[in-house]
N, C-alpha and C positions, 0 to 999 in steps of 0.2 A: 692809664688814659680813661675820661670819663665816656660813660656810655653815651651817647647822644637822644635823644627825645626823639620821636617821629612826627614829623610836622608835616601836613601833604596839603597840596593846593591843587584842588578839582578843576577839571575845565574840559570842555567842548570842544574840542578843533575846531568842530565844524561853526560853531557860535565865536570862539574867543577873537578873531580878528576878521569876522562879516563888518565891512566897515557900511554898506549901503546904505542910503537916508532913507528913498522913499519904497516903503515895504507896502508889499500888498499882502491882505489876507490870505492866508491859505496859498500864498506865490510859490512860484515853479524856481528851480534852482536857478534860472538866465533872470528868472524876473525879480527877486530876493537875495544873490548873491550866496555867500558862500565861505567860510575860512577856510583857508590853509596849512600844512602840516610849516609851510614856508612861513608862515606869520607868526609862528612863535620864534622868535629872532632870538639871538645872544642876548640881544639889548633888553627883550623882554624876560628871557629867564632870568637876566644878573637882577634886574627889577623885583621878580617874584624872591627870588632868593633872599634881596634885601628885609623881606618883610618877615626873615625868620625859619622860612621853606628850606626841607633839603628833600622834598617827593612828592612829584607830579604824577597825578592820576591822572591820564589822558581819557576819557572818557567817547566813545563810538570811534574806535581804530578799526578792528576787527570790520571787515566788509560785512557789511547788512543789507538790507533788502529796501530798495530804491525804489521810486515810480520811472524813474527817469534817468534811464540807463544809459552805455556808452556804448552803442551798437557800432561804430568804428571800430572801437576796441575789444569786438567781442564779449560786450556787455548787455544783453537786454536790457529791456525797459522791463520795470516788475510788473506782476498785476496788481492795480491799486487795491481791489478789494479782500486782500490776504497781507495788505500794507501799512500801517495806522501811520499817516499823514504823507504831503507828499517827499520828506526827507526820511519818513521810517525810522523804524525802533532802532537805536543801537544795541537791545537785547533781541530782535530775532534775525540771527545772526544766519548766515546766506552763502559763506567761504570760510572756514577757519583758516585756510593757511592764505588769505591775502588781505588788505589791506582796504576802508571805504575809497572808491574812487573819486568821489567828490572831494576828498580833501588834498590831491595833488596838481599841482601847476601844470604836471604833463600824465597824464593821465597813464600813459605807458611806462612812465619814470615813478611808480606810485609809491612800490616797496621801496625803492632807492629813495625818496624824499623821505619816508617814510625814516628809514636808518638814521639817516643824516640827522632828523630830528634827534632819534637817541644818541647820538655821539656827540651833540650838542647840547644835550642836557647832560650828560655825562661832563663834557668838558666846563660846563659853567659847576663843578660839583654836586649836581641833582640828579636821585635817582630816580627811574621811572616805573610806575604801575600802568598798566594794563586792566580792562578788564578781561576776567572768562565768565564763559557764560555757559556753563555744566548743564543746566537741568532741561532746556530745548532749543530749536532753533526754526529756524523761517521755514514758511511752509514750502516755498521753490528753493531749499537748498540743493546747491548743487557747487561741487569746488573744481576748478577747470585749474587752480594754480597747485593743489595737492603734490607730494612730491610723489616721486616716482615708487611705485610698490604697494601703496597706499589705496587700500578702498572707498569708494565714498559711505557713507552712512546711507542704510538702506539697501545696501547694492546688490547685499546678499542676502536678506533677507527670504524668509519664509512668510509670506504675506497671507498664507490660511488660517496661520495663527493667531489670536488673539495675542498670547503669551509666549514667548520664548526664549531662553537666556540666550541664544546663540542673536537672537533679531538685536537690530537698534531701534527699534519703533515700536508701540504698541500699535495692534490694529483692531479694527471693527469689520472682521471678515462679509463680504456679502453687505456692505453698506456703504450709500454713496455720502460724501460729506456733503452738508447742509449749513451753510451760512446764514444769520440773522437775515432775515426780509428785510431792515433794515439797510443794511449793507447793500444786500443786492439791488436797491430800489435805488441807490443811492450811485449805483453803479448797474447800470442797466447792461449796460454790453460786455461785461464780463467774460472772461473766456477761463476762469480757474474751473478742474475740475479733478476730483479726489475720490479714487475709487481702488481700494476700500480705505474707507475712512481712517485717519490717525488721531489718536487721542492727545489732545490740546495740551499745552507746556502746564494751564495751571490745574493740570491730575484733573481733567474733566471726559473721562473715557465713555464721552457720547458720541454720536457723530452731527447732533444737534446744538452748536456751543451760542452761546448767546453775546451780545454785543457788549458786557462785562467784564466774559472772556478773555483769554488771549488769542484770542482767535487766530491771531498772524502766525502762531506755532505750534509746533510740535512737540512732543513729551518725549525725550530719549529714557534708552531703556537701562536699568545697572540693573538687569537680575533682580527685580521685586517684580513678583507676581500683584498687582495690585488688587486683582476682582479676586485675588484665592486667598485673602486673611493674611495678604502682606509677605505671602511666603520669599523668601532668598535664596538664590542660588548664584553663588558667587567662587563654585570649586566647578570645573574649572572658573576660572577668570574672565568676567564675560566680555565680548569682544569690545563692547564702547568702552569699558574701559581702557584697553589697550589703544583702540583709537583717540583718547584723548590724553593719558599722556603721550602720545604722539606728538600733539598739539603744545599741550606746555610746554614742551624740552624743544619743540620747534622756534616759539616765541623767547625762551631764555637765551636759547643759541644765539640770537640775535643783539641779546642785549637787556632785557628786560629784567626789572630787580625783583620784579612784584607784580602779583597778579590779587586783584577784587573780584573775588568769586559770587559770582551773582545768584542769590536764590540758593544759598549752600545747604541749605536743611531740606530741602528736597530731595540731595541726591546723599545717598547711603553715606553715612560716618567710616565706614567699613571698606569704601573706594578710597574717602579721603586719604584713609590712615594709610593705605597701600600704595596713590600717585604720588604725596607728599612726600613720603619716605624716596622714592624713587627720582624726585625731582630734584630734589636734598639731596640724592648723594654724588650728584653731579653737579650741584650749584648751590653749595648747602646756605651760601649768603642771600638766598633769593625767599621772598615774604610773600603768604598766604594770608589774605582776610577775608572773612566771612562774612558776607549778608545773612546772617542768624538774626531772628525779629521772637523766637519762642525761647524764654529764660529756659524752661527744662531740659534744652539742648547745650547751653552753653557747657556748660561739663563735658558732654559727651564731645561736641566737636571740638574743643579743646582738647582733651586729654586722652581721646581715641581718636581723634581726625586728625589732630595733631596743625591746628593752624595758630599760625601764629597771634592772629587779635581776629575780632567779632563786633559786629556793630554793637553799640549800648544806644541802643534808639528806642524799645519801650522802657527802659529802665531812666537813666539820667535826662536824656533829652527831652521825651513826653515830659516829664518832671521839670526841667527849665523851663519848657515852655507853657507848660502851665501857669509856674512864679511870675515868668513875664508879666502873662495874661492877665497876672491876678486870680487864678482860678485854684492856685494852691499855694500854702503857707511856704517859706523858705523851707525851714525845720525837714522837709522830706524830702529832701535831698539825703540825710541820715540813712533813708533809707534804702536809698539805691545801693550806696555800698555795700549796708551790711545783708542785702539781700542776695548779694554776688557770692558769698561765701569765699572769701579771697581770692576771686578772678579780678581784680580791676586791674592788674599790670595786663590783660589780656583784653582789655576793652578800648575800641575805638570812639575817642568823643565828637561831635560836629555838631552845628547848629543852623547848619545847611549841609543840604545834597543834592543831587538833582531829583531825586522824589520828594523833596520836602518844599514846604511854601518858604518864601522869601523872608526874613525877618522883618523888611521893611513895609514889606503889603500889608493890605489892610488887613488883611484872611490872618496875620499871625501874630504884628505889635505895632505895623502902622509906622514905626519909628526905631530907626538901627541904635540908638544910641540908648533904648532901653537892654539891649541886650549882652551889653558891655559884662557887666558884673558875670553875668553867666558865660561867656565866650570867657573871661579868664580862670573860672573855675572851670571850666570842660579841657582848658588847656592846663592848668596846674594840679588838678587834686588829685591825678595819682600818675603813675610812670604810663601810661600807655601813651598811645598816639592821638595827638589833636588834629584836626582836618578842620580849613573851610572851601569853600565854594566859589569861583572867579564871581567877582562883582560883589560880595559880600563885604569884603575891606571899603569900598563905597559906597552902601547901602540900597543895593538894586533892587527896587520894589517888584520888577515881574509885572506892568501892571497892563494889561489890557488882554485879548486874544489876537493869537497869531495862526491860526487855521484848525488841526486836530486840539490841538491844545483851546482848551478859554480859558477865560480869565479865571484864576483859580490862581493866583498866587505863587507858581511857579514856573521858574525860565522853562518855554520848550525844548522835550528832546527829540520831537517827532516832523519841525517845523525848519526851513529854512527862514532865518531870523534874526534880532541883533540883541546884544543887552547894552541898551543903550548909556547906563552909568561905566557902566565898564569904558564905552567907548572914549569916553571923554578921559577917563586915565589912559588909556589907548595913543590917543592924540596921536591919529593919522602913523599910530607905527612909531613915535616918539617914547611911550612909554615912560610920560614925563607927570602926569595929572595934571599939565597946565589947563585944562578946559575943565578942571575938578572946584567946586564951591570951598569955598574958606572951609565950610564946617565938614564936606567931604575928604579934605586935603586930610584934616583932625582927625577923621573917623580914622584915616587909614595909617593914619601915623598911631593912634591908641591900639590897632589891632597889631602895627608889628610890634611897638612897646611890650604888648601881651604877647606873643607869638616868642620873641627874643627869649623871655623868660624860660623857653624851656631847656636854654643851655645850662641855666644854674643847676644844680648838682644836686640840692635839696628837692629837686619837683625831677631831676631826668633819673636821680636814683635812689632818691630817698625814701621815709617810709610816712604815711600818714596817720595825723591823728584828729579825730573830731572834735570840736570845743564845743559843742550845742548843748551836751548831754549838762554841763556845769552851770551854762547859760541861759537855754530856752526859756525857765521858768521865773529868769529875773525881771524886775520891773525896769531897770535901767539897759533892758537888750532884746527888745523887737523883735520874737525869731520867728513873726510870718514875714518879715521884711528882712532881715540880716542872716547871713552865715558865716561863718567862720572854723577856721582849721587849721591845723600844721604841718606843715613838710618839714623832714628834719632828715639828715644826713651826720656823718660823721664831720664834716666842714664846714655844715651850714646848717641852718635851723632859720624859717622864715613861717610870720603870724600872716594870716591872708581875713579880710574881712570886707563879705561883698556886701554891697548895697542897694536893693531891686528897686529902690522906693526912687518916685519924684523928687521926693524931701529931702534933706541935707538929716545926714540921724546924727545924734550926740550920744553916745552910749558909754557903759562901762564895761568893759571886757575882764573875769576870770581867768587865767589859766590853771587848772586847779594843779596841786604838789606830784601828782600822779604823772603829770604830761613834764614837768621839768625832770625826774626821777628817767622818765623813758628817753630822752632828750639828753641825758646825762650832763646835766647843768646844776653845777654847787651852789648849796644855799648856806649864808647869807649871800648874797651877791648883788651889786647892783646892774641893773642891766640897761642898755641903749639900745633904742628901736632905730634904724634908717631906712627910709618909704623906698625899698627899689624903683617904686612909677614915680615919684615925684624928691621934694624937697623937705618933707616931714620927717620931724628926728623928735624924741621926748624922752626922758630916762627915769628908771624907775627901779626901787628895789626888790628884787625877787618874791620877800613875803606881802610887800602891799601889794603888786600882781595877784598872789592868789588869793587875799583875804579882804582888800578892795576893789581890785582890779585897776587895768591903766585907762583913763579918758580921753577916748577917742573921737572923732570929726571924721564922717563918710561923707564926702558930699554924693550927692543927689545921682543913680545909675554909676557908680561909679565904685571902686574897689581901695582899699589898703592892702600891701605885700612892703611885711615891716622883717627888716632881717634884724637877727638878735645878736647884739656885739658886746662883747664882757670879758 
């Protein structure tokens, strides 16, 4: 049975089905609305799925820290000024073991909506990610749904200490925390107050954090001394660790296949390797990704954290989206690979997230349809997992400000708010694109075309080979404009060649004797190209391939994925 490819499609509960028209800035959840765990319908996963999905990243599950709480239900209201916006960070996280209450129809039915969603993602065959969120959490944490036995973070703490492997918190003994003027000015009647101070989630052990900051959080503790030269103490096993696998084997219980561990390089490789293995041997089908952004970790939390993939967002993605830009030649893309040292089956590709700008804003290329060529090399040049971002398959520009968030080119996740292209594939819950543009309709018919491909067998398990290095330096092959490569399997063998340009390119493409040898394809032979994306077929003999090459037609933002038949 062939492997399958991982393909995930990100989304917001809380944004994916806000159907509200008229939004106010910076609006309160009654005044801006709100999605539901209940809005992602059958109708809409079998929809996702069609475009090539089999994993949902549900993004802000995990209850977080709100302005505007549910004191019925034994929920306060947060305080705004330890809250970035009025829907708050889905990373300063405020309950682990319950659920955001905003996103359920009864608010006391929250986990049970909440299930129901996963056993109907599961039933439309989709499996679901979660995030975690390891390295801090909300400054008013406090978990009132914890199970029984269970202490909270903090509880036991020794608070005279700055450092101590037994604490969950670092502290600033003898010091009251101090929030930017800014904030406070901004929020005059404030009632937060933090004595002795906790040092802030991004390793800022002052009690002074700036509006920068993360201010909304706190820095949990795994045993690094951090003011004493990084020291460790991890024998015994320090306790946040035990309380967080607590927490993942609570969420896998439930159902969960996968967990996006946020800000992974923060917390020790040396936890990983010990929750993972423990999580694993209880659910060993269950997938670890890492927000890693520092290449000289990627080894270590691979192969001592033991996670299964790793973002590739300064490596390939900075890099596409440079090419978009125009701000860098095709050809370096070459170099992301070989800089990985044969991590790429462990590398995550995307060309959106929700920390990244829209492709279609101005902030990035202004226009979705230059980023074709790049979306199906992120999604084919090696075995790991491709990912995009809801509204991405219809070119969501992101464009204006919607309260904490401005205009900046990315959907909010701090905002109650809508993405208004999405909505119109949307249609009212229909999940039909009727309210979608002709050339929208196209976009998102081109991305599952690309997305589909990762069922073929040469890209979910084959092995790759670069063609630039035969290439770059010809006159008949543009390689600040073109790339090219191969996937090849023992059943398939497919030539890919993108094209970032405006222009329509006419080139001659190499495969030198080297890459048919590893390909184990006899020569003389004549061979036939058929365009998997389209209707292009052309036939050629083995040796004019590598000693003319075969002449090719890219048109304009657009790619060739030619399978070789002989």
């Amino acid at each position: 049975m062939n492997k399958e490819k991982i393909i995930i499609y990100q989304l917001l509960p809380r944004l994916f089905g806000n159907t509200t028209n008229q939004l106010k800035l910076n609006g309160s959840r009654s005044e801006n609305g709100c999605g539901k765990f209940n809005d992602i319908t059958d109708l809409a996963l079998q929809e996702i799925k069609a475009l090539g999905i089999n994993h949902i990243w549900y993004t802000g599950v995990i209850e977080h820290a709100i302005a505007q709480g549910y004191p019925e239900h034994n929920i306060p209201n947060g305080e705004p000024l330890v809250i970035k916006g009025k829907a708050g960070s889905p990373y300063a996280i405020i309950d682990y073991y319950d659920v955001n209450p905003d996103l359920a129809e009864n608010v006391s039915q929250r986990m049970e909506e909440f299930q129901a969603l996963i056993n109907r993602t599961h039933q439309n065959n989709l499996k679901v990610i979660i995030d975690f969120v390891p390295n801090h959490l909300a400054r008013e944490y406090k978990s009132d749904m914890k199970p029984e036995g269970i202490s909270d973070f903090g509880e036991n703490d020794d608070t005279t200490h700055a450092f101590s492997p037994a604490n969950n918190f670092y502290y600033l003994p003898n010091e009251e925390l101090h929030l930017p003027d800014d904030l406070k000015n901004k929020f005059p009647n404030n009632n937060y107050h933090e004595n002795p101070a906790k040092a802030t989630g991004n390793d800022q052990f002052s009690a002074y954090p700036n509006s920068n900051d993360w201010y909304e959080t706190v820095k949990l503790n795994y045993g690094i001394d951090y003011m004493n030269e990084h020291s460790s103490y991890f024998d015994p096993i320090p306790d946040t660790w035990h309380k967080m696998k607590d927490i993942l084997l609570y969420w896998a219980q439930k159902g969960v296949d996968g967990f996006r561990c946020d800000m992974a390089e923060m917390v020790p490789a040396e936890f990983w390797n010990w929750v993972i293995t423990k999580v694993k041997s209880e659910f060993p089908e269950i997938i670890f990704i890492a927000e890693v952004y520092n290449p000289n970790f990627y080894e270590t939390y691979i192969c001592q954290g033991k996670f299964d993939y790793l973002y590739d967002k300064v490596g390939l993605y900075d890099t596409l989206k440079g090419i978009i830009r125009k701000e860098k030649p095709a050809r370096e893309i070459s170099n992301c690979w070989q800089s990985l040292n044969n991590l790429d089956a462990y590398m995550l590709r995307f060309l959106e997230n929700h920390d990244e700008q829209r492709i279609a804003s101005s902030f990035f290329a202004g226009d979705a349809e230059k980023a074709l060529p790049a979306m199906l090399l992120s999604t084919c040049m090696h075995k790991g997992p491709a990912m995009i971002y809801f509204g991405q398959e219809v070119g969501e520009a992101a464009n204006g400000a919607s309260g904490f968030s401005g205009n900046d080119g990315r959907t909010t996740i701090f905002d109650y708010w809508t993405v208004p292209e999405h909505l119109k594939w949307m249609n009212s819950g229909k999940y039909d694109g009727k309210l979608l543009s002709a050339e929208q309709n196209k976009l998102r018919q081109v991305y599952a075309d690309i997305l589909k491909l990762g069922k073929q067998t040469a890209i979910s398990e084959g092995e790759f080979y670069d063609l630039m290095w035969q290439n770059k330096d010809s006159a008949f092959f543009n390689s600040d404009i073109i790339y090219s490569f191969l996937r090849h399997s023992n059943e398939q063998k497919l030539l890919f060649v993108c094209n970032f340009d405006s222009q329509i390119q006419h080139l001659h493409l190499k495969v030198p004797s080297h890459a048919l040898e590893v390909m184990d394809i006899p020569r003389p032979i004549k061979i036939k190209f058929r365009d998997l994306l389209s209707n292009y077929t052309c036939k050629i003999g083995s040796e004019e391939l590598i000693e003319q090459g075969v002449k090719l037609i890219v048109p304009a933002y657009n790619s060739l994925v030619l399978e070789f038949v002989y």
